[in-house]
ChimeraX commands (.cxc) that place a marker at each C-alpha (Angstrom):
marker #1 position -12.09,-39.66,10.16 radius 0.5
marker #1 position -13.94,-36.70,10.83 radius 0.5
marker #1 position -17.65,-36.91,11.88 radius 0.5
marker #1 position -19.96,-35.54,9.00 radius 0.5
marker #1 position -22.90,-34.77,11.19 radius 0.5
marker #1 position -24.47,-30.90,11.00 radius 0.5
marker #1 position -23.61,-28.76,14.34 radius 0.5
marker #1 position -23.12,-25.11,15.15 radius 0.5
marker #1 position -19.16,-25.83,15.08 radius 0.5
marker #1 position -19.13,-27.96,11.20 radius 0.5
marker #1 position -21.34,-25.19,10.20 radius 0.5
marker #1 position -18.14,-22.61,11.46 radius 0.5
marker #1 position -16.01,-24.83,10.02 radius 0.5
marker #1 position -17.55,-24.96,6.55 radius 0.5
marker #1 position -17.72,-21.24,6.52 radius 0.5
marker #1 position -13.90,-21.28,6.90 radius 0.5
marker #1 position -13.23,-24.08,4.17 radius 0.5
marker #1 position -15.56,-21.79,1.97 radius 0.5
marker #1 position -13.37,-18.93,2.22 radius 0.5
marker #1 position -9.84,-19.44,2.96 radius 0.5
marker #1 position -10.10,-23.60,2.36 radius 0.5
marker #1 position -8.99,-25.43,-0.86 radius 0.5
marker #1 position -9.76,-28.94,-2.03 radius 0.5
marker #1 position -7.51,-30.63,-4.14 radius 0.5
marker #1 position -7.81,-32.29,-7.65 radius 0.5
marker #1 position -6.92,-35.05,-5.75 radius 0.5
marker #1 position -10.31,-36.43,-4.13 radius 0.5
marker #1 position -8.94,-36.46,-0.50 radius 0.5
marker #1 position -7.09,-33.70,0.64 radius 0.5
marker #1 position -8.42,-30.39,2.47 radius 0.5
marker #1 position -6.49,-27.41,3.13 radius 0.5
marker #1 position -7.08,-24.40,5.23 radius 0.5
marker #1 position -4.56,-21.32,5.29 radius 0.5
marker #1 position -4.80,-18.47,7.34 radius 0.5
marker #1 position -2.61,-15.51,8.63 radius 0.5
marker #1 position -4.17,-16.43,12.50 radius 0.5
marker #1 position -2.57,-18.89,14.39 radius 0.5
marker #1 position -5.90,-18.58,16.28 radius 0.5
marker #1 position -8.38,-19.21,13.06 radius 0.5
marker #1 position -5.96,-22.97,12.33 radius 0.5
marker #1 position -6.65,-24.04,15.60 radius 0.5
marker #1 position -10.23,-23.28,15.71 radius 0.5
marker #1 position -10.42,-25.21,13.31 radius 0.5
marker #1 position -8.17,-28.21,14.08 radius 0.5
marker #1 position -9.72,-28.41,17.27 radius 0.5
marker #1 position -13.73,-28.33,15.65 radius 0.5
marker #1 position -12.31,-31.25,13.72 radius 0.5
marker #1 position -10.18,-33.41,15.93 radius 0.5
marker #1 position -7.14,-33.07,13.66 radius 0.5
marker #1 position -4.18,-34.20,14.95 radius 0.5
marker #1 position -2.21,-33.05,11.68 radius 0.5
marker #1 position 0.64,-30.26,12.46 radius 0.5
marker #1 position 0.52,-26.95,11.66 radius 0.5
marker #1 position 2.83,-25.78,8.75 radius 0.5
marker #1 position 3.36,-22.54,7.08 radius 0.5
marker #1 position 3.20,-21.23,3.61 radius 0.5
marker #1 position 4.98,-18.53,2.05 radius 0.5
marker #1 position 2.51,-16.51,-0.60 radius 0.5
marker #1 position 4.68,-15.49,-3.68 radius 0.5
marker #1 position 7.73,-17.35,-2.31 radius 0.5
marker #1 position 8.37,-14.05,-0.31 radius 0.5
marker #1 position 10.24,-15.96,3.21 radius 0.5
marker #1 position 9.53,-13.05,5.15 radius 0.5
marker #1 position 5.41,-13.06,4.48 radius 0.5
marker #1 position 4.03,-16.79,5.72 radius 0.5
marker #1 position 0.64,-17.86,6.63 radius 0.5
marker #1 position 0.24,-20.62,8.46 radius 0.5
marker #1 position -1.52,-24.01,7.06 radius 0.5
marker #1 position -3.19,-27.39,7.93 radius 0.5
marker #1 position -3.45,-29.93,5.15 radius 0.5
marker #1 position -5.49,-33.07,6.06 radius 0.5
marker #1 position -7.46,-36.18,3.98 radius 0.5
marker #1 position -10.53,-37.35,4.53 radius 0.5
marker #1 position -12.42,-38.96,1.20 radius 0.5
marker #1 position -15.96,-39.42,3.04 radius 0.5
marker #1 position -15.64,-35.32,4.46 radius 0.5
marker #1 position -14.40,-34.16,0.88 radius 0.5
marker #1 position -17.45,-36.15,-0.40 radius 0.5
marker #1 position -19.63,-34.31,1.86 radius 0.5
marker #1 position -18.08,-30.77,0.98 radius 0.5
marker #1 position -18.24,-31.51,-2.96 radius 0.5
marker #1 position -22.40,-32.49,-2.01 radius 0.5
marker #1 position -23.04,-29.14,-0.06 radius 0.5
marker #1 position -21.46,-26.89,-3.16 radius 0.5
marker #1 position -17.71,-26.62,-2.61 radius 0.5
marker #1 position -15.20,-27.92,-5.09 radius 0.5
marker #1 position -11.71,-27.29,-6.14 radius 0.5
marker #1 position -10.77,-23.90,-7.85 radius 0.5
marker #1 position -14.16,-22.60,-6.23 radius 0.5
marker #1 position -12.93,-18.74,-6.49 radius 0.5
marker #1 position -15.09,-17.69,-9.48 radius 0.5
marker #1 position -17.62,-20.88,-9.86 radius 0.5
marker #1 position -18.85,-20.61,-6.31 radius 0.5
marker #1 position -22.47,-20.39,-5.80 radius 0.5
marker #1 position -25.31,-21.68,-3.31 radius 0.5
marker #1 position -23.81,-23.98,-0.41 radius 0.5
marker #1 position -26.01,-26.39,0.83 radius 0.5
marker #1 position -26.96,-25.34,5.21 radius 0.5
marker #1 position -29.46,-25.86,6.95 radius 0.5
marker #1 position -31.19,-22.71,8.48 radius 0.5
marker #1 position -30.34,-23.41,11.84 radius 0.5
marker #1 position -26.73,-23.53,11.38 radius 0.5
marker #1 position -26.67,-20.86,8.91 radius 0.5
marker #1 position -25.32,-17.92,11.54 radius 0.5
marker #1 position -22.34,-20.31,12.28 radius 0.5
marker #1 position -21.34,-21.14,8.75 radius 0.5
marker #1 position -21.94,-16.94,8.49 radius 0.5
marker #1 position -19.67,-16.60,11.18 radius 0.5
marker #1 position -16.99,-18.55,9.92 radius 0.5
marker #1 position -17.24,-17.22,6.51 radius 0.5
marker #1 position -17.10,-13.99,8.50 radius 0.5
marker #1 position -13.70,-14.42,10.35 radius 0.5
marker #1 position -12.28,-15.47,6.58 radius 0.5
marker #1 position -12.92,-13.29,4.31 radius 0.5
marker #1 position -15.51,-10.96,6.01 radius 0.5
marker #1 position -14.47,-7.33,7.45 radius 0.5
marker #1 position -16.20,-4.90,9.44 radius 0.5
marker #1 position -15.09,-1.05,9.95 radius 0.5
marker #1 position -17.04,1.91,11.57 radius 0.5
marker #1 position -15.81,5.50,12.36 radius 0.5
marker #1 position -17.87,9.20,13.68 radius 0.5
marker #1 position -19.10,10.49,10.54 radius 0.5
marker #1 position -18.27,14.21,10.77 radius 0.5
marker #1 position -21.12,15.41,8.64 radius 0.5
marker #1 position -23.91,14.61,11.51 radius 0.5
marker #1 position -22.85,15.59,15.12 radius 0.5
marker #1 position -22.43,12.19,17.22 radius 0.5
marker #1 position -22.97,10.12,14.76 radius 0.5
marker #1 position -20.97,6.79,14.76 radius 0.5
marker #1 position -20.91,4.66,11.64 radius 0.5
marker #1 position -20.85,0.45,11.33 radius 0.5
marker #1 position -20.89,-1.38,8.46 radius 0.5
marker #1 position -20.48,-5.02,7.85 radius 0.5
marker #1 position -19.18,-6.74,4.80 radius 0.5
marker #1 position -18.54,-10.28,3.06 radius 0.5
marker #1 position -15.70,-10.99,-0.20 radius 0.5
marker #1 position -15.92,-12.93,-2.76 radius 0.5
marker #1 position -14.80,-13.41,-6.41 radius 0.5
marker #1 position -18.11,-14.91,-7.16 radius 0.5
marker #1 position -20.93,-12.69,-7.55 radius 0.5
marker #1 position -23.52,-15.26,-7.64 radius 0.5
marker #1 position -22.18,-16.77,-4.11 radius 0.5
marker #1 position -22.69,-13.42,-2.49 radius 0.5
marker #1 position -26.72,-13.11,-3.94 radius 0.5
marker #1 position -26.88,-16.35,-2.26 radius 0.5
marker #1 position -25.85,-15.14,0.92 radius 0.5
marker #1 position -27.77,-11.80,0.44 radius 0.5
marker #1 position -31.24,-13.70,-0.40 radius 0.5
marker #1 position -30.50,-15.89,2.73 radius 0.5
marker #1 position -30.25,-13.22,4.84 radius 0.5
marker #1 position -32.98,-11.48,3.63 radius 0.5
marker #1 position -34.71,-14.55,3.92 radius 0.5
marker #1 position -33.77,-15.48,7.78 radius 0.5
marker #1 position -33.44,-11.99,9.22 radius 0.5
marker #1 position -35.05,-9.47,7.13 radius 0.5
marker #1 position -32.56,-6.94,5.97 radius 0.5
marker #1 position -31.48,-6.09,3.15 radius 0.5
marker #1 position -27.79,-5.58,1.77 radius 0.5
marker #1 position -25.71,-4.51,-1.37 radius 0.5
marker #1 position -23.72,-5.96,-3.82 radius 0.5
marker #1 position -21.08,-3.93,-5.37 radius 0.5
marker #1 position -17.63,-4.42,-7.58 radius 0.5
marker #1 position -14.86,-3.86,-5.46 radius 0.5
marker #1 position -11.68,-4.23,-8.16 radius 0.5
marker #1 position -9.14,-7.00,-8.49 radius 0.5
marker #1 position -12.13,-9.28,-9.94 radius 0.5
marker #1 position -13.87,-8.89,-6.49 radius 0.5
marker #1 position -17.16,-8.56,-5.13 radius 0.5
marker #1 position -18.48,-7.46,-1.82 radius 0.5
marker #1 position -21.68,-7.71,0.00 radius 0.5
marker #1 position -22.31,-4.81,2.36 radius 0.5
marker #1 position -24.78,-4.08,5.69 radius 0.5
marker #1 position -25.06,-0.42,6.85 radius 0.5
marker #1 position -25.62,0.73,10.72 radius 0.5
marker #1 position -29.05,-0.69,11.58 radius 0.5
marker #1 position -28.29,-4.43,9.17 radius 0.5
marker #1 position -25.27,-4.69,10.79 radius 0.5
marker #1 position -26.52,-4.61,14.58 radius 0.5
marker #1 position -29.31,-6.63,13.33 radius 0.5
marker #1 position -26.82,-8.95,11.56 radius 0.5
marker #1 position -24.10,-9.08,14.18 radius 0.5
marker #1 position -26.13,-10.02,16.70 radius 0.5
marker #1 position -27.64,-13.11,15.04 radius 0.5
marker #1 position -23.74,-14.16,14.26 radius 0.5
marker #1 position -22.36,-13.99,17.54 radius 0.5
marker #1 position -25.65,-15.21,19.43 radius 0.5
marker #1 position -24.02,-15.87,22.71 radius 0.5
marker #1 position -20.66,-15.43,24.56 radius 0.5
marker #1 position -19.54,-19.05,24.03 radius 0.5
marker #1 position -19.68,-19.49,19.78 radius 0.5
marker #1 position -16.37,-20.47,18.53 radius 0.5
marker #1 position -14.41,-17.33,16.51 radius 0.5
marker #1 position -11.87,-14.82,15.71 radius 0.5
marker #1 position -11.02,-12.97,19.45 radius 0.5
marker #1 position -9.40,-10.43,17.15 radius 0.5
marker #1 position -12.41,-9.64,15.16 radius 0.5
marker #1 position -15.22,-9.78,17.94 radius 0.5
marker #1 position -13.07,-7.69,20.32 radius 0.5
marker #1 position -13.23,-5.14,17.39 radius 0.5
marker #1 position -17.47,-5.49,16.60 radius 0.5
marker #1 position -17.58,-5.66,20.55 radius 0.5
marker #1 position -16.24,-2.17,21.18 radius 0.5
marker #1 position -18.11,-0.53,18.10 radius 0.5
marker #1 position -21.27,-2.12,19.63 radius 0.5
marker #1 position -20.56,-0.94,22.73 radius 0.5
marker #1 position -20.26,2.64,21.37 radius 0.5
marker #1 position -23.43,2.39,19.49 radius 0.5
marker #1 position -25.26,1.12,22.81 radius 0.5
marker #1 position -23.63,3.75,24.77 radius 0.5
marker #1 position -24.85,6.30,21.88 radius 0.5
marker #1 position -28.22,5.34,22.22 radius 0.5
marker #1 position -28.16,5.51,25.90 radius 0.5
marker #1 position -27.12,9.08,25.85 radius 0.5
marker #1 position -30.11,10.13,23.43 radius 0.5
marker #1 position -32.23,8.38,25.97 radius 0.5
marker #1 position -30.96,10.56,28.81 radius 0.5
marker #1 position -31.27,13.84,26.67 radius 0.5
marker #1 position -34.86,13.05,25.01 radius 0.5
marker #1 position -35.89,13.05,28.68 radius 0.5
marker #1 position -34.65,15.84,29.73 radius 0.5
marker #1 position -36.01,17.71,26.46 radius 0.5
marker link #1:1,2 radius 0.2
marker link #1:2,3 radius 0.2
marker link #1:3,4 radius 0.2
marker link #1:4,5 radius 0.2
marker link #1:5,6 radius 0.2
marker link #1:6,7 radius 0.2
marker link #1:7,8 radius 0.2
marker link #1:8,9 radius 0.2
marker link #1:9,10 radius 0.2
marker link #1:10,11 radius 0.2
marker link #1:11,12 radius 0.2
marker link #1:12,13 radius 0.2
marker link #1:13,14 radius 0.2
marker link #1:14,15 radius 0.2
marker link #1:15,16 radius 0.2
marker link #1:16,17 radius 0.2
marker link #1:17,18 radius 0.2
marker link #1:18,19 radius 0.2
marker link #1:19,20 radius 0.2
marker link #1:20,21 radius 0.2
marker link #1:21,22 radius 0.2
marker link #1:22,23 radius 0.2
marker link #1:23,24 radius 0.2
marker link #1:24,25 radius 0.2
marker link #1:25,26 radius 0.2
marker link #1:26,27 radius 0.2
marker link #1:27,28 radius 0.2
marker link #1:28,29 radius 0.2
marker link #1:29,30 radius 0.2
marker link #1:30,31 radius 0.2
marker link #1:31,32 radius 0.2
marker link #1:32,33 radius 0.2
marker link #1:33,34 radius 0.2
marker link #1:34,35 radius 0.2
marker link #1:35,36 radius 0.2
marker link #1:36,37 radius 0.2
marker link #1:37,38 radius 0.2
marker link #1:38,39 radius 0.2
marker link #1:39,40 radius 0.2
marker link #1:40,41 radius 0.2
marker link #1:41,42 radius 0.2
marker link #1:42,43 radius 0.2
marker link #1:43,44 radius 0.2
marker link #1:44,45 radius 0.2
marker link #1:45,46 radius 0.2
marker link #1:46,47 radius 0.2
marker link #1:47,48 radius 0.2
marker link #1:48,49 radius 0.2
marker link #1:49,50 radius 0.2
marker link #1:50,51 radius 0.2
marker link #1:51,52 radius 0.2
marker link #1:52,53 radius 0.2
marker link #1:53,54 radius 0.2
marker link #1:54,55 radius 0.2
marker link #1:55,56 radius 0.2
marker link #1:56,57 radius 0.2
marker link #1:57,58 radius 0.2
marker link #1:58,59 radius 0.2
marker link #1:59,60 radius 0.2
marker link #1:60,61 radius 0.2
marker link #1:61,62 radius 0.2
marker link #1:62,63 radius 0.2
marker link #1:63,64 radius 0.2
marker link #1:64,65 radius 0.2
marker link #1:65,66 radius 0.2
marker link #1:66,67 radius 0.2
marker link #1:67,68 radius 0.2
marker link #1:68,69 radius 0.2
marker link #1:69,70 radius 0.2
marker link #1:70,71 radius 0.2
marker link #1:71,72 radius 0.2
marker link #1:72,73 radius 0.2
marker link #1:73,74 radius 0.2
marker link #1:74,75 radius 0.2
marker link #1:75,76 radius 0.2
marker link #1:76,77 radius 0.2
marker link #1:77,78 radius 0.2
marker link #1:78,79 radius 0.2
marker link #1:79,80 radius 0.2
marker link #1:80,81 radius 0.2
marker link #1:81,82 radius 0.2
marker link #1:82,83 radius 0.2
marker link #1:83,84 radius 0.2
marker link #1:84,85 radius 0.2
marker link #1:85,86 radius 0.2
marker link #1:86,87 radius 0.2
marker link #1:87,88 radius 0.2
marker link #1:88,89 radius 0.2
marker link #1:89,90 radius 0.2
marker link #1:90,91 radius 0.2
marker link #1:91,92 radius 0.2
marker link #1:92,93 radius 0.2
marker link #1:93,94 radius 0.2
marker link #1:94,95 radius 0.2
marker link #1:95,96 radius 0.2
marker link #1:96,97 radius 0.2
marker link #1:97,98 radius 0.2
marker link #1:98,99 radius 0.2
marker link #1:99,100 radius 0.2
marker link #1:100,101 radius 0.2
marker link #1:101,102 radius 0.2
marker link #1:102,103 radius 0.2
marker link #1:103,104 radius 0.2
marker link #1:104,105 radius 0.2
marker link #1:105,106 radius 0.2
marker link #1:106,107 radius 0.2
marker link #1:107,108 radius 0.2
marker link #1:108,109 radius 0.2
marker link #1:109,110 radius 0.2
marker link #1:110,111 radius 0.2
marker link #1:111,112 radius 0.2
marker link #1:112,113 radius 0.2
marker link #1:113,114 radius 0.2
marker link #1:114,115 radius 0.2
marker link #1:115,116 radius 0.2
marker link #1:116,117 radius 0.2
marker link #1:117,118 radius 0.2
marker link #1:118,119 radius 0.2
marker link #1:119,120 radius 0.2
marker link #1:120,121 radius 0.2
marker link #1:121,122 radius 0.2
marker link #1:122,123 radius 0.2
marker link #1:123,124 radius 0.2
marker link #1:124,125 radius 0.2
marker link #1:125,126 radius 0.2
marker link #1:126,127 radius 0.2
marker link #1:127,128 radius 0.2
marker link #1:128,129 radius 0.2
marker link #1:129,130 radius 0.2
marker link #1:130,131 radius 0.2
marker link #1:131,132 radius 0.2
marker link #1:132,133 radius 0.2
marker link #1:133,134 radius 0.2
marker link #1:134,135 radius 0.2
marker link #1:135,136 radius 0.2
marker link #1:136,137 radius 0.2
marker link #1:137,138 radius 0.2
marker link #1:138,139 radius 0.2
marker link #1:139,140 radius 0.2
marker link #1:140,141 radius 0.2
marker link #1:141,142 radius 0.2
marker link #1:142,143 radius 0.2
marker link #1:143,144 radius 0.2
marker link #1:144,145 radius 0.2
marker link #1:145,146 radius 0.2
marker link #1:146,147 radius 0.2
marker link #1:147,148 radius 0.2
marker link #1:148,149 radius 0.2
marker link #1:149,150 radius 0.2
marker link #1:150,151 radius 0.2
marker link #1:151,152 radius 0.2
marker link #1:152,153 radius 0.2
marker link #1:153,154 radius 0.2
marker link #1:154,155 radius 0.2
marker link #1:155,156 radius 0.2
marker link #1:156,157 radius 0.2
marker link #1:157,158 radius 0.2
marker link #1:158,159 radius 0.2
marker link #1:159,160 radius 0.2
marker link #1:160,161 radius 0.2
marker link #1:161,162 radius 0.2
marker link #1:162,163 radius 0.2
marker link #1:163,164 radius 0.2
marker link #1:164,165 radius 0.2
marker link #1:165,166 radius 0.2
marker link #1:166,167 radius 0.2
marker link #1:167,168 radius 0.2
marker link #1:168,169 radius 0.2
marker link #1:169,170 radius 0.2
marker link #1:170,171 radius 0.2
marker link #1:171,172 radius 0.2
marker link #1:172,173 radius 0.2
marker link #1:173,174 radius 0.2
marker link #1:174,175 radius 0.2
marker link #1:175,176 radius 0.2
marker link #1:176,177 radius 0.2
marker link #1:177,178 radius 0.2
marker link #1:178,179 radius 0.2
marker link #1:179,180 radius 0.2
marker link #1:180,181 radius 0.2
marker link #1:181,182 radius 0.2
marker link #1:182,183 radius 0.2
marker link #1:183,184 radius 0.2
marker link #1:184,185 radius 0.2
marker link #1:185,186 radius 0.2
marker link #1:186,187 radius 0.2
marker link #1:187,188 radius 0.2
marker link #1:188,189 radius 0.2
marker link #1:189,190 radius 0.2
marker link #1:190,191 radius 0.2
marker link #1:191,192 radius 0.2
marker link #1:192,193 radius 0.2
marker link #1:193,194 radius 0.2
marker link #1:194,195 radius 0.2
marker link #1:195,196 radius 0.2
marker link #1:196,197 radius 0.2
marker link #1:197,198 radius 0.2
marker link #1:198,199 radius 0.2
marker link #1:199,200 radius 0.2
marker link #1:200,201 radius 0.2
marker link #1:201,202 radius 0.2
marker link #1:202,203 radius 0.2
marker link #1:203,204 radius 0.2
marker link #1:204,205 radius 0.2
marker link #1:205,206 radius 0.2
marker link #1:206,207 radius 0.2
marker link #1:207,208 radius 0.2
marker link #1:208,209 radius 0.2
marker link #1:209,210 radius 0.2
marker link #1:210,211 radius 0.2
marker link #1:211,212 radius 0.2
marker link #1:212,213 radius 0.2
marker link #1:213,214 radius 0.2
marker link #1:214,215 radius 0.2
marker link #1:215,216 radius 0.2
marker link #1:216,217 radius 0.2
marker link #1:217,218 radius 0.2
marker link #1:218,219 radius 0.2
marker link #1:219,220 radius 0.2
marker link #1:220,221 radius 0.2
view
């Protein structure tokens, strides 16, 4: 039975089950998929599962799988149906019930499932290297949620837009996004992705190295 307690690593954990979770019609069961190997045992291991790992095959196609963890818990399935989850959540998602301290964690995990981040040298200024951060959804409302909460915690502002295929994304430009990322991945240690930090690492790192070089030229000016 797993312990329903708030912590940085539930918080994570909800963030995945929010995105790339499912709860069945059933009352019990609790199912995460994911295309990482890495992401399923984050989260078996946050949750003491001792369930195996299977895979599932989207559209029947045997040479696409994902791999999957299916476990039941009625008193954790309680808790997620009392913080705002439920099954078939896609469209009639909406506020989900964490506390403020934990809220970078759940952002984190919600980040490493259906969050992206891409940045690139925009050509049209000289040296000027682009980051922006984003968040999916098929729920509109769920992302003003998560816009007004950042707003509310870190104060910056994002944008909603339609993004096709009955999806919505939230979006943070250059300065949000350092802002942003850097409340997310707090320290060194926090449970996520390697995949996706290694990638927000190095476009941090050329941002910082950016910076330093403006430094070194404004004082030479």
């Amino acid at each position: 039975m797993i312990k329903v307690s708030w912590s940085h690593s539930l918080a994570y954990a909800v963030g995945l089950i929010t995105t790339d979770g499912c709860l069945s019609k059933d009352g019990r069961h609790i199912d995460l998929t994911s295309k990482d190997l890495e992401q399923i045992n984050n989260f078996k291991k946050i949750l003491r599962l001792k369930n195996k790992i299977g895979f599932k095959y989207p559209g029947g196609d045997r040479n696409k799988f994902c791999y999957r963890i299916q476990f039941g818990d009625v008193k954790f399935y309680d808790f997620l149906l009392s913080i705002g989850l439920s099954p078939h959540k896609s469209k009639s998602l909406s506020e989900i019930v964490v506390p403020d301290k934990y809220f970078a964690d759940f952002l984190r995990g919600y980040l490493d499932g259906d969050g992206f981040t891409y940045s690139y040298w925009d050509k049209r200024w000289k040296s000027s290297f682009m980051l922006y951060t984003g968040f999916a959804s098929a729920s509109k409302s769920h992302l003003e949620w998560i816009k007004s909460k950042i707003k509310h915690l870190y104060l910056i502002e994002g944008s909603i837009k339609y993004a096709g295929k009955s999806t919505y994304e939230l979006m943070y430009a250059k300065r949000s996004s350092i802002i942003l990322l850097n409340k997310i991945y707090y320290n060194d240690k926090v449970v996520c992705l390697k995949r996706k930090k290694f990638k927000i690492d190095k476009a941090l790192g050329i941002i910082r190295n950016q910076a330093g070089m403006l430094k070194l030229v404004d004082r030479h000016v």
